[in-house]
C-alpha positions in Angstrom: 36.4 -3.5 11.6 32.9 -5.1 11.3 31.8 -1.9 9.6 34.5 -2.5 7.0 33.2 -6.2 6.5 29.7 -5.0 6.4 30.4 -2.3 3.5 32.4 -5.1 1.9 29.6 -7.1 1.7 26.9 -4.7 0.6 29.9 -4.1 -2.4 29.8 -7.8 -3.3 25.9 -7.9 -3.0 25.6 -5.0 -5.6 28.0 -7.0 -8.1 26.8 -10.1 -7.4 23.3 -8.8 -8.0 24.7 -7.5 -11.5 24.9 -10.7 -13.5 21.3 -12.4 -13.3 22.1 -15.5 -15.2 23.9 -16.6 -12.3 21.7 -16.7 -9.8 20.1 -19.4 -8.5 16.8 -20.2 -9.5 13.4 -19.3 -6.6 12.1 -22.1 -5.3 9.1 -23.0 -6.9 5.5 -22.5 -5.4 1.9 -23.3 -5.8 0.1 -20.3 -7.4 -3.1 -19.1 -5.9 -3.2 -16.1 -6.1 -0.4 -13.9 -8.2 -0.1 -10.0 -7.4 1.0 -8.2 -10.8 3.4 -5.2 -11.9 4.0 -3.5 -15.3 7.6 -1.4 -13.6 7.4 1.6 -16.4 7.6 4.9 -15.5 5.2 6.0 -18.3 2.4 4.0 -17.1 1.6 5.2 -13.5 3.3 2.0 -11.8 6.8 2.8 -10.5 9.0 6.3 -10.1 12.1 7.3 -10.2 13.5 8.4 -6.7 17.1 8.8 -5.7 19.8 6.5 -6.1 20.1 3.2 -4.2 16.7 3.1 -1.8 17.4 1.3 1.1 14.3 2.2 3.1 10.6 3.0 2.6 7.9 3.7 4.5 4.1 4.4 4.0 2.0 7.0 6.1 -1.2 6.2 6.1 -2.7 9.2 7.0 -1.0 11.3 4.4 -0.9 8.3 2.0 2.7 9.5 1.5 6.1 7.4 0.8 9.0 8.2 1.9 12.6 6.3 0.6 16.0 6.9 2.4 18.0 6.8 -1.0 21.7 6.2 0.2 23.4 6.9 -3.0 22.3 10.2 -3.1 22.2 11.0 0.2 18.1 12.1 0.3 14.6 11.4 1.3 12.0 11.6 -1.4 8.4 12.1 0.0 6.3 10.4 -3.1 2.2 10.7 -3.1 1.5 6.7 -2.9 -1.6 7.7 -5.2 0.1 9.7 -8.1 3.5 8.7 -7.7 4.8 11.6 -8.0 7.6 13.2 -6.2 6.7 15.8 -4.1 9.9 16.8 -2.3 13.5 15.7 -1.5 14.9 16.3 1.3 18.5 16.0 2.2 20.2 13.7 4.7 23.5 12.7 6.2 25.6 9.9 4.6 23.9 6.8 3.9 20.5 6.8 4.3 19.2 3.4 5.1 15.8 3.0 6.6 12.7 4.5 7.5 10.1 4.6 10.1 7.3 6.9 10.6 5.1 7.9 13.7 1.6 7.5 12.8 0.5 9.6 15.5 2.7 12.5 14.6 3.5 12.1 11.4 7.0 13.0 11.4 9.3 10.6 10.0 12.7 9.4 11.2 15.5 8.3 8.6 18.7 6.5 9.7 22.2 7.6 8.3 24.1 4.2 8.5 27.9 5.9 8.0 27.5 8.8 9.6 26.1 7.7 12.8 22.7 9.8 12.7 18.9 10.3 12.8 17.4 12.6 10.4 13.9 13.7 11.2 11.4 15.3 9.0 8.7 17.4 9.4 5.9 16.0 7.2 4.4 19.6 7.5 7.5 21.2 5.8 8.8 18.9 4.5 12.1 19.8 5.9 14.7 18.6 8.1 13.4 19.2 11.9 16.4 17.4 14.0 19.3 15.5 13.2 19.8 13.1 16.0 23.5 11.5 16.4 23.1 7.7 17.8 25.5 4.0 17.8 27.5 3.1 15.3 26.2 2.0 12.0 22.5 2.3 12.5 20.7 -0.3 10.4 16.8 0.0 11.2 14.3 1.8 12.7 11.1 1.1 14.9 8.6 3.8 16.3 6.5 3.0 19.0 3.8 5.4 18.2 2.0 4.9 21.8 4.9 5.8 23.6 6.1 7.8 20.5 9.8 6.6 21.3 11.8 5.8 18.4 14.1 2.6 18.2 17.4 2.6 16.3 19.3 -0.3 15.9 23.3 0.4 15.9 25.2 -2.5 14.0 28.4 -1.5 14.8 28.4 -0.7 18.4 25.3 -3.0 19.3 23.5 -1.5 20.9 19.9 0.4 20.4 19.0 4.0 20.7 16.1 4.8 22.4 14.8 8.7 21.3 11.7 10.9 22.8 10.1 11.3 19.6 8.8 14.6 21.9 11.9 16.3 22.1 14.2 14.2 19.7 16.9 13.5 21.9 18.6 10.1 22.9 16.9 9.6 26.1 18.4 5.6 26.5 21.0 2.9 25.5 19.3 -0.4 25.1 21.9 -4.0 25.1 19.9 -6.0 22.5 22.5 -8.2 21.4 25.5 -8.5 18.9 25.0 -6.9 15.6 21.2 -5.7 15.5 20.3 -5.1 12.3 16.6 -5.4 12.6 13.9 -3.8 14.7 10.2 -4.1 14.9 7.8 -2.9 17.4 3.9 -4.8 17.6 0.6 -2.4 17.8 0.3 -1.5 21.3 4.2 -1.4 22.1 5.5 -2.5 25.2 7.8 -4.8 23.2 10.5 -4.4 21.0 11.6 -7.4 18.6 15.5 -7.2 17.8 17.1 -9.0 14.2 21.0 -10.1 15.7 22.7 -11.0 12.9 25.8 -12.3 14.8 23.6 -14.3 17.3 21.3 -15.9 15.2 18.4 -15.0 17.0 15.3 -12.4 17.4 16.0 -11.3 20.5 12.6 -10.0 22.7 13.0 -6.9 25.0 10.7 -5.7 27.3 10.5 -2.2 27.2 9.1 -1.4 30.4 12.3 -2.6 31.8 14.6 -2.4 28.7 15.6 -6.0 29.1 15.6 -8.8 27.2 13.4 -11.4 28.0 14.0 -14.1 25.3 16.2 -15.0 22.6 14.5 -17.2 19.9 17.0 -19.0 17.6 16.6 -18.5 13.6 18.3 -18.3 10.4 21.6 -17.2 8.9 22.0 -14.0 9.8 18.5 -12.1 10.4 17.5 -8.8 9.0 13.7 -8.0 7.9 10.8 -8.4 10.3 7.0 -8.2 9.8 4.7 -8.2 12.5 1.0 -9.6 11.9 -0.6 -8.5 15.4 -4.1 -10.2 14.8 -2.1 -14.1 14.2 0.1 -13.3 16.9 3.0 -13.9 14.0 6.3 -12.4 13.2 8.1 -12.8 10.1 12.2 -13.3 9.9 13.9 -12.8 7.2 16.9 -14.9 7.2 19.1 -13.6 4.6 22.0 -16.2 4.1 20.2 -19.5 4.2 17.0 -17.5 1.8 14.6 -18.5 4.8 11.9 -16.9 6.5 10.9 -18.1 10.2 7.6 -17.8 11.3 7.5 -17.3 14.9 4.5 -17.6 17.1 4.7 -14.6 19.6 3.0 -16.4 22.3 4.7 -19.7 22.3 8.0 -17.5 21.4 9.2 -20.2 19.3 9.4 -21.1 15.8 6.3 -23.0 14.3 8.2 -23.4 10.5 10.7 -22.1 8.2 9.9 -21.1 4.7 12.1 -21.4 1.9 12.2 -17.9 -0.2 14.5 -16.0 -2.9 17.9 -15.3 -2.9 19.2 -13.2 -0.1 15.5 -12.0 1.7 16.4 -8.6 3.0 13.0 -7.5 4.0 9.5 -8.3 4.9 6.4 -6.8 5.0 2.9 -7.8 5.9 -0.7 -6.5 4.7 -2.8 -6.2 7.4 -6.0 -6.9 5.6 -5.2 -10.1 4.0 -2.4 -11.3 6.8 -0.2 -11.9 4.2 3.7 -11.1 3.7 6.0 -9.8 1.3 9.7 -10.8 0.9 12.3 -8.9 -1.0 14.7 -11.3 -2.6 17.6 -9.1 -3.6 19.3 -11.6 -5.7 16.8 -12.7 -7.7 14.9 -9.7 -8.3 11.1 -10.8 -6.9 9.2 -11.2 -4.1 7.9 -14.2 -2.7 4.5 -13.8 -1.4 3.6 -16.3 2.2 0.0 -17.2 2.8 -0.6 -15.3 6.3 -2.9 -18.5 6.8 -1.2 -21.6 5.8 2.4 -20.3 5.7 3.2 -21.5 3.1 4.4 -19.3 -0.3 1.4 -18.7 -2.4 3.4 -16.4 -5.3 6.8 -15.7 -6.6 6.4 -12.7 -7.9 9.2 -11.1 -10.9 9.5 -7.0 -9.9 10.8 -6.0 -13.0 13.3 -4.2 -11.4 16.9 -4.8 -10.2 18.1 -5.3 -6.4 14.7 -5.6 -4.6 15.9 -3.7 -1.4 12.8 -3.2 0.8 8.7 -3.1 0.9 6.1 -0.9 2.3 2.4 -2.3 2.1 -0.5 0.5 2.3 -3.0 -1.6 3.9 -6.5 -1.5 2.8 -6.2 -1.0 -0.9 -3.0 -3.5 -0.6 -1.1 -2.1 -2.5 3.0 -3.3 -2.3 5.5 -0.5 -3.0 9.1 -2.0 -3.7 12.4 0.5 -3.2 15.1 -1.4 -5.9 18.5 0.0 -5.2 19.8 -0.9 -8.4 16.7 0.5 -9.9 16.3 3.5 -8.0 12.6 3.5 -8.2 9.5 2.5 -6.2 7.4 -0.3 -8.1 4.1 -0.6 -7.5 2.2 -4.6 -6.9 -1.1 -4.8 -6.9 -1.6 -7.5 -4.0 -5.3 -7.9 -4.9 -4.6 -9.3 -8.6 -5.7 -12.7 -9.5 -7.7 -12.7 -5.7 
């Protein structure tokens, strides 16, 4: 039944996201600094990828991007330089996120209605496994020192733990009610779960696969962006257009930032320390000062349904999967710096 209402909502988020005029405007912000985008496909700053991209991911190593597009049922691998598609990839119904092990390289896509793992060989670019997990799964972390892969199952909340070795379910992790995010800091050893239902990032210890805190947030959680060197992670709190800042050692919540319409996802950039927010609703990004934390930018993509971010890290650049777009925009973050 909660699958139904989830699909439901996804069906009124695309229509709502249809009629701009509507929306409510971003709340406004003091402009330091503004990141900038010219979203044509002519000039070298976004590409065309498959319809609806839910997920993206950057490897660093292979400066490659990869987008679970869940109306077409594919992966495109895109050079992050170029922007050119290199390959696509099928996958199972409903691709919806994306993680990749930076040790290995290979890159693990979740198939949110049909109850899978597809995982690519960046070699080949082909299909090497398809891994069948929970119900629904959402998100995806990889702990690349461990290389165990962490799925988080909406519908039958739970997470899947995988060998990223052998690519089999080697555990069942109880997280809490409806997880529909997952993030995992540099160094592992902890896994950081988005429950929707409970209102709360919930912190497991994966030495013992328990969880050892629940920290209270906003209106049903979803994106979450670690910055390891401020001991910071970002919560995006999709229904109240909130991000909390929590302090990892404290394990408490030290402020709550007003955003866009409907935040879906978050990432940071680990040279600056500063994050990225995807505001589905109204089409930008809001930009949060890893220092202050406060919002520095609202940024317009150009594009329609802002879905979720990838950040490439030194050059800082900010690529942006729109489902209603189905392209990858790219931000330059340094602009106006």
């Amino acid at each position: 039944m909660r699958l139904l209402v989830v699909l439901a909502a996804l069906v009124a988020l695309a229509a709502a996201c249809g009629s701009a005029e509507t929306l409510p405007a971003s709340p406004s912000a003091s402009v330091s600094r503004t990141p900038t985008a010219v979203p044509d496909d002519n000039d070298g700053t976004s590409v065309s990828v498959g319809a609806k991209p839910w997920g993206i991911a950057f490897d660093a190593r292979s400066r490659r991007l990869y987008t679970a597009n869940e109306g077409a049922n594919t992966i495109s691998v895109v050079d992050a330089d170029t922007l050119q598609v290199i390959a696509t990839i099928p996958a199972e119904s409903g691709p919806s996120a994306v993680a990749v092990n930076t040790k290995t390289g290979r890159v693990y896509v979740t198939n949110a209605f049909s109850n899978s793992v597809t995982v690519v060989d960046p070699k080949t670019d082909t299909v090497a496994a398809t891994v069948k997990v929970g119900r629904q799964p959402w998100d995806v972390a990889v702990d690349s020192e461990s290389g165990r892969v962490y799925v988080a199952n909406a519908e039958s909340d739970d997470i899947s733990v995988i060998d990223g070795a052998s690519d089999k379910v080697i555990d069942k992790l109880d997280a809490g009610e409806e997880p529909w995010g997952v993030a995992v800091p540099p160094g592992g050893g902890t896994l950081y779960v988005a429950s929707a239902a409970e209102q709360s990032v919930n912190v497991v210890d994966l030495s013992s696969g328990e969880v050892t805190d629940r920290i209270p947030v906003g209106a049903r959680p979803r994106g979450l962006a670690v910055v390891a060197e401020a001991g910071r992670l970002y919560v995006t709190n999709t229904e109240d257009g909130s991000v909390s800042i929590i302090d990892l050692q404290q394990r408490e919540v030290i402020a709550t930032v007003p955003v866009g319409d409907y935040p879906l996802a978050a990432a940071a950039d680990t040279e600056t320390g500063d994050v990225y927010v995807a505001n589905t609703f109204d089409d930008s990004l809001s930009v949060i000062d890893g220092g202050s934390g406060e919002v520095i930018a609202t940024v317009p993509t150009g594009t329609h349904q802002p879905w979720d971010l990838a950040v490439s890290g030194k050059d800082s650049r900010v690529y942006v999967a729109s489902s209603g777009s189905s392209n990858i925009t790219v931000i330059d973050a340094k602009a106006g710096r």
